[in-house]
Phi, psi and omega in degrees: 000128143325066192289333185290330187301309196314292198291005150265341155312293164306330167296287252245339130352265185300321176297271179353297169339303206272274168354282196286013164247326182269126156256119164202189194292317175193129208215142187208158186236133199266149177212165189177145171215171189051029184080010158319181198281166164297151168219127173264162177224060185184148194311080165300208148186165220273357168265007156267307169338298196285355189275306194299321221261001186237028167233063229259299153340268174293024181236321168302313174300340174285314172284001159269340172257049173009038181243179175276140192252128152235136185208187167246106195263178199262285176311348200237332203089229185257164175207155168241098177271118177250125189295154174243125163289104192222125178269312194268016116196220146277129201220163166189149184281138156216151148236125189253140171209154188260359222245312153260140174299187162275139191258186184281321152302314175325318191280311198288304185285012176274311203284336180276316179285326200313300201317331201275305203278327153343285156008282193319294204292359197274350199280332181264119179285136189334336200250331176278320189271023165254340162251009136304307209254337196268344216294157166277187208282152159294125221280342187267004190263341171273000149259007182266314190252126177288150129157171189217349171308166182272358184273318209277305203300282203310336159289345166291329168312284176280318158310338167252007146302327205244020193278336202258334192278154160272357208306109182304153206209117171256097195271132191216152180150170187313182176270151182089349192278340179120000201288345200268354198259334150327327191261338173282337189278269237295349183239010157284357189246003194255150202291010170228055185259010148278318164262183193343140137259110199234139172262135177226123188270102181293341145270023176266291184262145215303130189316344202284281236256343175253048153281303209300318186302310211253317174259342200075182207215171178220186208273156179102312202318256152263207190296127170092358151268082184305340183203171165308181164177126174282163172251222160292309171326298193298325183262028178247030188292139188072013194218203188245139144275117114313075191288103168264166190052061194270013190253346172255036150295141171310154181268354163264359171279353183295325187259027165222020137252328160324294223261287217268357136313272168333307183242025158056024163222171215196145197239125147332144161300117167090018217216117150313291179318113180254155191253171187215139217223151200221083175232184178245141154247131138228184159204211202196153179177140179294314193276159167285073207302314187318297199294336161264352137339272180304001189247024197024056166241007165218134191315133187266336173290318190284002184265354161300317187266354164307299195230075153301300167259142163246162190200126200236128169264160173240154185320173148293000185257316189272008163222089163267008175277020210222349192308283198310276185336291175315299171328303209257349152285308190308305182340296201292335181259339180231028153296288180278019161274342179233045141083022185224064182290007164217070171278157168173136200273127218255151152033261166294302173330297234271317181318286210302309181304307194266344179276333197296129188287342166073060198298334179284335198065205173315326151303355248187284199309285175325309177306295197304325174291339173315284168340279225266013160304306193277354166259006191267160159311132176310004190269324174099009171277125173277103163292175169305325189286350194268008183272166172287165182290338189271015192230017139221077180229126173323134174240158199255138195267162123216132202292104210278121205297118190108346161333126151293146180268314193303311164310315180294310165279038148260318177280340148282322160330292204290350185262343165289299200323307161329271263258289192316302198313280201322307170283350168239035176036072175036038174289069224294306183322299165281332151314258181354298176289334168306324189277334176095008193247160169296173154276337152337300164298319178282345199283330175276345149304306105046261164257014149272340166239050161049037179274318192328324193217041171301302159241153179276064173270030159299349197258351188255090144359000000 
């Protein structure tokens, strides 16, 4: 038996727990030793982090006086802190939510769990839970997710944190960004990537039929069930649920998935007999669940019970540095399909790739290399003439109504910056010069716009 697994298991428990009784926006358990910056090592975020690391005053006040904290901040809303008893080093629970305060139960069921996961955490010295919980990416998880961006490192980063967990996990970004393949990486790396992985689209299919789709029937239940029939649940028992779309799930089905999140049972269509079901959920959605949460078409407990964990993709226009990388795997996986095992993409053609905003995101990109594979020269080179048309259509700047300027030129900074990097394969030297800047300069662009280590390119000249 693995006992250190256990006991990094058993955290990740007791937090999950803890987690499915508070609801809030966003919540983590934080460490530091020897008066260091705070590090969370569980899905935090990232304007708390930066909140904790500026209240240096009131956090000493919380651990001298060993109590649980709850107050209301101006910038933050309300947070709850609680000290973790740790002798070798310091930790603490926090949670933020902006819409309420935290109530007393809330507070009481922080005091019952704190003690237990403290236990846990005191057995592990700062350097061991900074490479459990902390650890860098796992190397077979950089061949499920592309990419070399600090947005890409770091999700690969909280995906091999939460591997061992059950925890339900809520992926949200544009269409096309990767979500359902992000959810196939979370259950390849977790111990029940021996059974199903089964996926279901919750606007594909019609509400009459995806109850019956999702719990099964039993014969009779209605016209045309001749026989029994399990649903998806069962047969992802022991395996991952994939809820895509979860935001066009119909709204009385919203609450028999609450209920089989929560007490793990579930009934057949037409069947008395309940049943009990040992799946992980996660799911993905496009839409904006707060807003429909106010216009009320989606349950606000179940989206609480949802997004424990959250996983946020970014467009493919905000990690073009990740561009080149994605291109040259496409290259690779559909090159020797179309009879061209040594394709490769000229320059220029990659210019034309990287000025483009990519509105498909990833999926837009994989068609187009598809495309220009089959239209390229038998050699397999792609030029500008083997792209779509639409990557040479002039564009017109115009300034967006209601734009803050500062933002908007903060955000064209960061997407050149991208773009330069991206195009001279992180090369700090030839970005620079290309650019008319020192390397000083640009290195001081860099870290204002949290770039520095978009690639690790100290070792690139």
């Amino acid at each position: 038996m693995d006992l250190e697994r256990l006991k990094v298991q058993a955290c990740e428990h007791l937090w999950f727990l803890l987690r499915q009784e508070i609801l809030a926006d966003e919540a983590g358990i934080y460490w530091r030793k020897n008066g260091s910056r705070w590090k969370a090592f569980s899905a935090g975020g990232a304007n708390i982090e930066r909140w904790l690391n500026n209240q240096w005053v009131k956090i000493e006040e919380v651990f001298n006086q060993q109590q649980i904290l709850k107050f209301q901040d101006i910038s933050c809303g309300h947070l709850l802190i609680c000290p973790l008893k740790i002798v070798s080093f310091q930790a603490l629970i926090l949670f933020h939510r902006q819409a309420e305060a935290f109530s007393s139960s809330e507070l009481e069921a922080v005091k019952l769990l704190a003690g237990a996961i403290a236990s846990f955490l005191s057995q592990f010295s700062g350097v061991e839970i900074s490479s459990r919980f902390d650890s860098p990416d796992d190397p077979y998880l950089g061949e499920l997710i592309i990419g070399e961006s600090e947005v890409i490192k770091k999700l690969r980063r909280i995906i091999n944190q939460i591997r061992s967990s059950d925890t339900p996990v809520l992926i949200v970004g544009e269409s096309g960004t990767g979500k359902e393949l992000v959810a196939r990486a979370i259950h390849q790396v977790s111990p029940r990537n021996r059974s199903p992985f089964v996926v279901i689209n919750c606007g594909a299919i019609p509400e009459h039929l995806l109850e019956s789709e999702l719990f099964g029937h039993v014969r009779g239940a209605f016209t045309g069930a001749l026989r029994d029939k399990p649903g998806l649940v069962e047969e992802a028992s022991g395996g991952t649920l994939f809820l895509d779309e979860i935001g066009d799930l119909a709204f009385p089905l919203q609450a028999k998935i609450l209920r089989l999140i929560q007490e793990k049972e579930f009934r057949r269509v037409g069947d008395l007999k309940i049943r009990q079901s040992d799946v992980r959920f996660i799911s993905a959605t496009n839409r904006q669940l707060e807003e429909e949460i106010k216009l009320g078409r989606f349950r606000e407990d179940l989206y609480y019970r949802l997004k424990i964990i959250t996983l946020e993709l970014p467009p493919l226009r905000e990690r073009k540095e990740d561009l080149l990388i994605l291109v040259n795997h496409f290259l690779k996986i559909f090159g020797p399909k179309f009879g061209k095992p040594q394709a490769f993409i000229t320059p220029e053609a990659l210019e034309r790739l990287l000025d483009y905003d990519w509105p498909g995101n990833i999926r837009e990109l994989q068609n187009e290399i598809q495309r220009a594979l089959i239209l390229c020269g038998p050699d397999g080179v792609i030029e500008e003439k083997d792209l779509s048309s639409k990557f040479f259509k002039s564009k017109e700047t115009i300034a967006p109504r209601g734009e803050n300027f500062f933002k908007a030129r903060a955000d064209f900074e960061r997407r050149f910056l991208r773009t330069a990097l991206a195009r001279y394969n992180y090369n700090r030297t030839r970005t620079a010069d290309s650019l008319g800047l020192s390397r000083q300069g640009l290195t001081k662009l860099l870290k204002k716009h949290a770039l520095i280590d978009c690639k690790n390119s100290g070792t690139k000249k």
